[in-house]
C-alpha positions, 0 to 999 in steps of 0.5 A: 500500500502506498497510502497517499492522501489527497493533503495532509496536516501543516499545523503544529504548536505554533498554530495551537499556540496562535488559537490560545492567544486568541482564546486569551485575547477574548476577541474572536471576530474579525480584529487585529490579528487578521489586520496584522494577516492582511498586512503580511499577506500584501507584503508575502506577494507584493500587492498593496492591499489585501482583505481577508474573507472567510473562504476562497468561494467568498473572495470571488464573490467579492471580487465580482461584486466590486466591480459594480460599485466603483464611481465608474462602474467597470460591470454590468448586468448583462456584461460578457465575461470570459471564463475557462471551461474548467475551474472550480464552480464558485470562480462562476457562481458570482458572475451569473448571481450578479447577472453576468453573461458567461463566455466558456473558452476551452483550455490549452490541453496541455497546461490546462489553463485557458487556450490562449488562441481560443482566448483571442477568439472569443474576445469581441465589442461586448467583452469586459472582463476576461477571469483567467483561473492558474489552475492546480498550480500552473499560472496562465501565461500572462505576457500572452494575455496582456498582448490579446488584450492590447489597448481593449477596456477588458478588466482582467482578473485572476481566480489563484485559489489553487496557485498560491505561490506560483510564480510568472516571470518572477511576479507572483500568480494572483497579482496581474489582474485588477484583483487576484483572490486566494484560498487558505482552505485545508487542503491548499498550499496553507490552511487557516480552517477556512478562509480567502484573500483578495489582493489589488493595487486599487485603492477604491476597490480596497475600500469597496471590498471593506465595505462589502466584507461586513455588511456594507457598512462603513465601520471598517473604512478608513476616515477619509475614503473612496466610499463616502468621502469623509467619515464622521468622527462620531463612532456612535454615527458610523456604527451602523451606517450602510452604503454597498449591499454587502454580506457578512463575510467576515473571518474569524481572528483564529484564522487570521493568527494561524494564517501569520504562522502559516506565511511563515512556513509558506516559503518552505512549502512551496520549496518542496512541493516544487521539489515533488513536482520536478520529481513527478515531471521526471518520472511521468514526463515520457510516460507511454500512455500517461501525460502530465500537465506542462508547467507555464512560469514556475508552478506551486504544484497545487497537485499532480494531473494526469491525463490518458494520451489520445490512442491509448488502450489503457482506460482512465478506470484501469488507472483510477483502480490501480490507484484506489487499490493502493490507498492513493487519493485521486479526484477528477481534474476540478469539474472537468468540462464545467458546461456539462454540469447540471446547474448550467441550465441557470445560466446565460452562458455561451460556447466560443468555439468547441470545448474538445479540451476540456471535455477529454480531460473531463473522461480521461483525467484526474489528479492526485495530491502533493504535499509540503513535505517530501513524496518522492518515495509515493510517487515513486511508487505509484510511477512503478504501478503503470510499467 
């Protein structure tokens, strides 16, 4: 038995320690020690300003929203967004919820991220946002987009929930859009028990996401502001005044302090997923009938796709058995051709082109876990299962 789980652990005493001064601090909504997260997490990746929510979904959620609410709205309802045909359902659930036309573009089969060529394709007079999704690690190709876009008013943003730490031409994945959203869940690069990020550079959308994490209030902005403008001196007359629909999406300061002692280990992390994902590539990288995802810029190695090549006659059942066999955790490639999901029907949503991509990873893929600590005996293992 090789017994690989899909993710594993990364706390120790400094997380438990984190929680008790928490514990101790009797504060346990949003304050101070999520404060002090943000900060850190803007300086980690080299952004401005960072605003933590309770959970990746939730950063998305925000993102979208606050394109609605600048002086010059950047969206509206009935807008075409581009999005890739594979990624996980909260990158669209936002777009449509706030009444978002959804443009599906296939991806690249190889590194999984969207097509670029098909990107170019589908941009027209309507498009106004492109949401580009690193997916499982892998940053999109960024200098290709940047040259589709040219001088078009298209918002850019980037859904790096599964990327954290990746990087692209020594640029942090995460911080080449308006807004770049981040996931801490369990199972990530770190873990806060739930939570999210968004990162920008904008300061009117800072304040904007403010306002919208705790309930549009203006509690949380600072004195003077792209929200309101000046804000009174008198807390009692700021304490419950509403100006953005907003939500309460607020973290909790347990997940803030655990998030500071996580940062700290992150470099580590992604040093040794990295280490895996040389190992993996050089390993599978010539495999006969098994094909890897190709890596754009240096990725995070969220995890380990793999895809059963084109005339193969070994079935993606025959590998997912072998696997399940040897007590390794495997899960398909995120939804796989997302359009074929049931919820669809919800939608406005159209098809550029074809989605022959996504819809062969959808069959014949799936991926396996990597891990901040050292797998290569696993992997190792499991490249001796398939000849």
């Amino acid at each position: 038995m090789i017994n690989l789980p899909l993710a594993t652990d990364t706390w120790d005493h400094r997380e438990l320690e984190a929680i008790q001064r928490v514990v101790d601090s009797r504060m346990f909504t949003m304050g101070p020690y999520v404060a002090e997260y943000e900060r850190q997490f803007a300086d980690f990746f080299g952004s401005r300003f960072a605003v933590m929510v309770n959970s990746g979904s939730t950063a998305n959620l925000l993102m979208v929203a606050a394109l609605f609410f600048t002086k010059n709205p950047k969206l509206k309802r009935g807008d075409e967004v581009i999005v890739p045909a594979v990624s996980w359902s909260t990158t669209y659930y936002p777009f449509h919820q706030y009444g978002l036309k959804l443009v599906f573009v296939d991806i690249d089969p190889l590194t999984l991220n969207m097509d670029m060529k098909k990107l170019e394709a589908a941009i027209n007079d309507r498009t106004k946002a492109i949401c580009l999704v690193n997916l499982l690690g892998n940053p999109n190709d960024f200098s290709a987009v940047k040259k589709i876009i040219g001088q078009r008013e298209i918002t850019l943003l980037e859904d790096n929930c599964e990327s954290m730490g990746a990087t692209f031409e020594d640029r942090q994945a995460g911080t080449f859009g308006l807004m770049g959203t981040f996931s801490s869940f369990y199972s990530h690069h770190i873990a806060t028990m739930e939570g999210g990020c968004i990162v920008t550079e904008d300061e009117e959308i800072y304040h904007i996401l403010l306002s919208l994490r705790a309930h549009g209030w203006t509690r949380n902005l600072p004195k003077f502001n792209h929200c309101t403008g000046e804000k009174s001196d008198d807390a009692f007359e700021e304490s419950f005044k509403f100006v953005l629909p907003g939500y309460n999406v607020r973290p909790l300061e347990m997940s803030g302090a655990i998030g500071q002692e996580q940062l700290k280990k992150l470099p580590g992390f992604i040093s040794k997923r990295r280490d895996n994902g040389r190992y993996f590539q050089d390993l599978f990288g010539n495999h006969p009938y098994l094909q890897i995802q190709a890596e754009t810029g240096l990725s995070s190695w969220f995890g380990f796709a793999i895809t059963i090549r084109q005339g193969s006659e070994v079935s993606r059942s025959y590998v997912l058995e072998k696997l399940k066999q040897n007590g390794v955790d495997v899960r398909p490639i995120v939804t796989g051709n997302f359009v074929k999901n049931e919820v669809i029907k919800y939608f406005d949503y159209e098809v550029s082109g074809n989605l022959s991509a996504a819809e062969y990873i959808d069959t014949n893929g799936l991926f396996i876990g990597n891990h901040q600590v050292d797998i290569k005996d696993e992997l190792r293992a499991i490249r001796s299962l398939f000849g």
